[in-house]
C-alpha positions in Angstrom: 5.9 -11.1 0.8 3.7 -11.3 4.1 0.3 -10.4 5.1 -1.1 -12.2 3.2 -4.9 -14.1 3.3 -4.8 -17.4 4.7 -7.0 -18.4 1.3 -4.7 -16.7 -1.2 -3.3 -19.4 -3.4 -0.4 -19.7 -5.5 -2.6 -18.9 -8.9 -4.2 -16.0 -7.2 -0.4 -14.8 -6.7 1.1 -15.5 -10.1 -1.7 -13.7 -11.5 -0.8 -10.6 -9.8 2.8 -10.9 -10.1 2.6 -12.1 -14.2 2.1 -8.6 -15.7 5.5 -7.5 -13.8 7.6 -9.8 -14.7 8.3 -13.9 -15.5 7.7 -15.8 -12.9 10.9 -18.3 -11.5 8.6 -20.2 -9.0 6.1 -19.2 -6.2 6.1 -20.7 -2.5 3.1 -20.2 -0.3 4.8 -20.9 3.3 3.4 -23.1 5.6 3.4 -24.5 9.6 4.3 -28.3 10.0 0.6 -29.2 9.6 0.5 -27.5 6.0 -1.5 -24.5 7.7 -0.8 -21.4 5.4 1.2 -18.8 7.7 0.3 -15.9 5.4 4.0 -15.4 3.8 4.8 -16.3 0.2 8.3 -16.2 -1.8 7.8 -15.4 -5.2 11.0 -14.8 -7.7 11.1 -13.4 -10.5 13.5 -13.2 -13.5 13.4 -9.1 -13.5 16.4 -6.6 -14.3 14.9 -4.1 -11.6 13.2 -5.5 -9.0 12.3 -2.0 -7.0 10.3 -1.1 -10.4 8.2 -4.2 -9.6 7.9 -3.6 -5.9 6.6 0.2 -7.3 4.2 -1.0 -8.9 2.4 -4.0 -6.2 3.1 -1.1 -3.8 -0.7 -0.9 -2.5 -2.1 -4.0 -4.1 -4.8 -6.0 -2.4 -5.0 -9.7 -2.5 -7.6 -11.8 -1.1 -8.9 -9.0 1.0 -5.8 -7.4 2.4 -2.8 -5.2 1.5 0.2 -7.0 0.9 3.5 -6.4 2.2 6.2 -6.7 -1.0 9.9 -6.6 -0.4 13.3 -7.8 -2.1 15.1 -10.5 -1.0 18.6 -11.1 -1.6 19.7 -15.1 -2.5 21.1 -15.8 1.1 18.3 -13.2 3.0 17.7 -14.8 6.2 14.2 -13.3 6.3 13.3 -17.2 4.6 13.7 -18.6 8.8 13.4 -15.4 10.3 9.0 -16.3 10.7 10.4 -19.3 12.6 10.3 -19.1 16.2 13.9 -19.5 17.8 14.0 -23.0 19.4 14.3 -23.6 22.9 17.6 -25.0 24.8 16.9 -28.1 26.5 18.0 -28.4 30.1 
């Protein structure tokens, strides 16, 4: 999930995300100085994951509409907020 407020928290995001389903485990991803970078990997033990993403389509955390999607176990979109390092010369 993206967009989210730098001051969201992990309990502000299990409380949204408990009435949709049990909750696996919730990351809140940060820079290397523990900065918050506004993305946040939640899983859930679901059978149908697009009902859940129907009903957090819209929601508002800390301020701001979030950005809910579904990941699959090897989705790259986990490194894909990294920035590509570069070569050395």
């Amino acid at each position: 999930m993206g967009n989210l407020a730098f001051a969201v928290t992990e309990s502000d995001l299990r409380a949204l995300f408990a009435p949709v389903g049990e909750i696996a485990s919730v990351r809140l991803v940060t820079d290397r100085r523990g900065r918050p970078k506004g993305l946040a990997w939640v899983k859930l033990r679901v059978d149908e994951p697009e009902a859940v993403l129907e009903q957090l389509r819209g929601a508002s955390v800390g301020g701001r509409t979030i950005d809910v999607w579904v990941a699959a176990e090897n989705d790259q979109r986990a490194r894909s907020h990294r920035k590509p390092k570069r070569a050395r010369r």
